[in-house]
GUDREN-400429 format. One record per atom (N, C-alpha, C, CB): residue in three letters; x, y, z. Coordinates in steps of 0.05 Angstrom, whole numbers, plus 5000, padded with zeros to 4 digits. Atoms other than C-alpha are relative to their C-alpha. Glycine has a CB too. Layout:
ALAXYZ ...
END
This chain:
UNK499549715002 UNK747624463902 UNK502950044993 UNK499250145027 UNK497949995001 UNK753524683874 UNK501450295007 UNK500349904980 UNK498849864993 UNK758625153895 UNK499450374997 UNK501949884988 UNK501349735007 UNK755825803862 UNK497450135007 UNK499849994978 UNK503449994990 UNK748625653893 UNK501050015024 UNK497449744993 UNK500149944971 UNK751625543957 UNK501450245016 UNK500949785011 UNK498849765001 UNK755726143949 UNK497950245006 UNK501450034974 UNK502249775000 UNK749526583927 UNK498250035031 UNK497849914973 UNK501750054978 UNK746026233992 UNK501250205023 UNK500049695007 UNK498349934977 UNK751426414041 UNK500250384998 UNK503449814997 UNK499949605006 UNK751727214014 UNK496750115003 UNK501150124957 UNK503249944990 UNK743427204021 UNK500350005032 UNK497549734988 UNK500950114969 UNK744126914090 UNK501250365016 UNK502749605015 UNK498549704986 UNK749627524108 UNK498750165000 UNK502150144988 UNK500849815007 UNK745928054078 UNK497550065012 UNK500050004976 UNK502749884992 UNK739027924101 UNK499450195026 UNK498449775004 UNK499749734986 UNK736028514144 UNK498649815037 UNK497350344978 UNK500150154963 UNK736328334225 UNK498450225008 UNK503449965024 UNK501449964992 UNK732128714259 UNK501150195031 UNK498749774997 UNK497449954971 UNK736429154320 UNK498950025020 UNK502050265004 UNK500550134967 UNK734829074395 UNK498650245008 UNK503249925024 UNK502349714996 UNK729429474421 UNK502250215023 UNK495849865024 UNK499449774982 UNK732430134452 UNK501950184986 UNK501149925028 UNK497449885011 UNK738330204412 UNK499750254982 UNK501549794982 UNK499649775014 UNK736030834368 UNK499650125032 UNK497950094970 UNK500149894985 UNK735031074436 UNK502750085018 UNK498249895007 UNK497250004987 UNK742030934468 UNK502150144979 UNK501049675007 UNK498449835023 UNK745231174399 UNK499350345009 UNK498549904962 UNK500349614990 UNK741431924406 UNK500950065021 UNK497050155004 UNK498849914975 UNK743631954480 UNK502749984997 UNK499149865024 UNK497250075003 UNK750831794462 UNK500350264982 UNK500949684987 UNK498349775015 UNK751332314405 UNK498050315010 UNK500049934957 UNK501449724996 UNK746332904438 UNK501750175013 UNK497549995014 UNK497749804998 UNK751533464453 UNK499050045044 UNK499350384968 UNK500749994971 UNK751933464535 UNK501150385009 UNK502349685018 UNK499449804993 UNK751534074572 UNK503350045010 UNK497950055017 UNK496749894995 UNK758934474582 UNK499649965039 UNK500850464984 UNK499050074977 UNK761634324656 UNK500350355012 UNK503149794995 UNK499649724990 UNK761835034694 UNK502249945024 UNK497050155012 UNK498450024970 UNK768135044745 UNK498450145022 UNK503050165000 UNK500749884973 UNK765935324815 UNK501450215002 UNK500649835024 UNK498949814993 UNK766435984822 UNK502850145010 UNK498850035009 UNK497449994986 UNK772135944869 UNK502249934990 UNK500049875019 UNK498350195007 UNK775835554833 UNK501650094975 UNK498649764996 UNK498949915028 UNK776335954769 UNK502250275009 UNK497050124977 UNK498449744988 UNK779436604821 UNK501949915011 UNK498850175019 UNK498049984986 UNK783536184857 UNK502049834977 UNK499449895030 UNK497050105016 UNK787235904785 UNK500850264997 UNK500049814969 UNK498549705013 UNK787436674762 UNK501650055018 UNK498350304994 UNK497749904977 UNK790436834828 UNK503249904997 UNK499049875031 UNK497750214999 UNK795336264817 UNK501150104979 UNK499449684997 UNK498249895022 UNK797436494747 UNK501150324996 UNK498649944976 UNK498649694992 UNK797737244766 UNK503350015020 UNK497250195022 UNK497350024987 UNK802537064821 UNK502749864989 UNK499349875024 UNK498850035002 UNK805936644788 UNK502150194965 UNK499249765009 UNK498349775019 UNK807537114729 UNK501550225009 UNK498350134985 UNK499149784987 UNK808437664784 UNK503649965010 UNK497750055026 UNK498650044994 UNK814137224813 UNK502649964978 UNK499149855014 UNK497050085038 UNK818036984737 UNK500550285000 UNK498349854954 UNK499449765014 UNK817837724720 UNK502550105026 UNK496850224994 UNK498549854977 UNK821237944790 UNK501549804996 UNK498850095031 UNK498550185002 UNK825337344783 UNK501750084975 UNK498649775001 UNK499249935031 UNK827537554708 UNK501250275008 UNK497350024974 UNK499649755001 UNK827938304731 UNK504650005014 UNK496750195025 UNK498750054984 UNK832638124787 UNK503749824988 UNK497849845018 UNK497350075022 UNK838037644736 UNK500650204991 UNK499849814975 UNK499149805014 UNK837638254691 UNK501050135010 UNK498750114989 UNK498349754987 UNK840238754740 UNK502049825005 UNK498850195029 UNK497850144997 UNK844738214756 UNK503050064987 UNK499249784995 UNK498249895022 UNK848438234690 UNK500250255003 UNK499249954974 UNK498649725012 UNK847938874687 UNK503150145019 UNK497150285002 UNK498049974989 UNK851638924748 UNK503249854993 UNK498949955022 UNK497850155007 UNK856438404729 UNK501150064977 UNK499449745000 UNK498449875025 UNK857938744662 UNK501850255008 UNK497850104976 UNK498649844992 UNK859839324695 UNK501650005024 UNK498850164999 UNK497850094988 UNK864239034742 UNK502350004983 UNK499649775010 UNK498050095020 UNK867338734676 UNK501250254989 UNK498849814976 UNK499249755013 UNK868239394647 UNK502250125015 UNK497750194999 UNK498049864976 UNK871539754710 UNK502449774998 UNK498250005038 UNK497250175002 UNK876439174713 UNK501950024975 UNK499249705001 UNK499749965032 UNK876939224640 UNK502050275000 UNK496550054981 UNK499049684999 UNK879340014646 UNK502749935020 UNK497350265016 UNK498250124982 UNK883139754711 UNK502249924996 UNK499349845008 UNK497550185022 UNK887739304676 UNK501450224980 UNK498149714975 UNK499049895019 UNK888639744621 UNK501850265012 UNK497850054982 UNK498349814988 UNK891140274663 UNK503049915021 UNK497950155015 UNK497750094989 UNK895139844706 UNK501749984981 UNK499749775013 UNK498450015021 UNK898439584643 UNK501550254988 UNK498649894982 UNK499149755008 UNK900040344616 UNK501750075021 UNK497950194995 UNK499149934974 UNK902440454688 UNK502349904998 UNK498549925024 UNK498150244994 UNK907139924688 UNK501850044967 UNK497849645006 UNK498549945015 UNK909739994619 UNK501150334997 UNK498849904980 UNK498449774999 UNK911340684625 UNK502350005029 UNK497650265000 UNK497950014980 UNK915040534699 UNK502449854986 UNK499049855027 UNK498250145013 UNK918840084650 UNK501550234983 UNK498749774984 UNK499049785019 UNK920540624599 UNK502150135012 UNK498050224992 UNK499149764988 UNK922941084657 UNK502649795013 UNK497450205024 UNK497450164993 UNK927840474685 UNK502049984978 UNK499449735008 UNK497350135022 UNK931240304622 UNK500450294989 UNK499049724968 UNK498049675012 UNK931941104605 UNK501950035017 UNK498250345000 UNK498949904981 UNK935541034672 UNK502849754994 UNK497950025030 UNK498450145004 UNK939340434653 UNK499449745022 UNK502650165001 UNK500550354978 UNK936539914703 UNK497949854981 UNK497950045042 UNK501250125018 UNK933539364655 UNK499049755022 UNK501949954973 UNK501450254978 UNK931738844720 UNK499750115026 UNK502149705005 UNK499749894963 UNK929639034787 UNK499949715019 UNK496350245013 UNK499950274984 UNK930538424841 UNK497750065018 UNK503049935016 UNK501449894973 UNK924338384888 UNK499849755024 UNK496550124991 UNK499350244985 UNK924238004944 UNK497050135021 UNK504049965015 UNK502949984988 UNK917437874982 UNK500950105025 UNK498149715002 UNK499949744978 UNK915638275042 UNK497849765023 UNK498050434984 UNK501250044977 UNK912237955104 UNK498150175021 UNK501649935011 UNK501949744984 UNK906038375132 UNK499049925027 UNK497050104983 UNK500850174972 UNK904938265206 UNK498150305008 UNK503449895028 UNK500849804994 UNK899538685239 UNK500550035027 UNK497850034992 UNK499549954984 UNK900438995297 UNK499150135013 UNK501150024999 
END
């Protein structure tokens, strides 16, 4: 036999039809037949909504609560903001009114507050 016959042999041998194991179209259809959907337990589906209501109820009051935050904290910044600016006007005009007077340095000397 030569090489091309035992070639042709060996691709017959592969090919020929086997015969498959008794059950298996049976185990195939049970594997792909669409299984009924899973139903959570009643309870179970109220007590996640519960869970995601509360916990949205809490982020939002949590969110509300920063926001007034800032808001407060902006308007702190502001008032300080005005604060300053008036101190500063304050202060440069007490300056104006010294050097119209001719005092260009005042000496201060710290003060000691005791209560009593």
């Amino acid at each position: 036999m030569n090489g091309m016959e035992q070639f042709e042999r060996q691709l017959r041998d592969t090919f020929r039809r086997v015969e498959p194991p008794a059950g298996l179209e049976q185990k195939i259809l049970e594997r792909v037949r669409p299984r009924p959907a899973r139903r959570l337990p009643g309870w179970l589906a109220v007590a996640a909504s519960l869970l995601l209501v509360a916990g949205g109820t809490l982020g939002l009051a949590r969110w509300r609560e920063q926001r007034l935050r800032a808001q407060q904290a902006e308007h702190v910044r502001q008032q300080l903001a005005v604060t300053l600016e008036i101190t500063a006007r304050t202060i440069a005009k007490a300056e104006g009114r010294l050097r119209s007077i001719g005092i260009e340095r005042i000496q201060i000397e710290e003060a000691s507050w005791q209560e009593h």
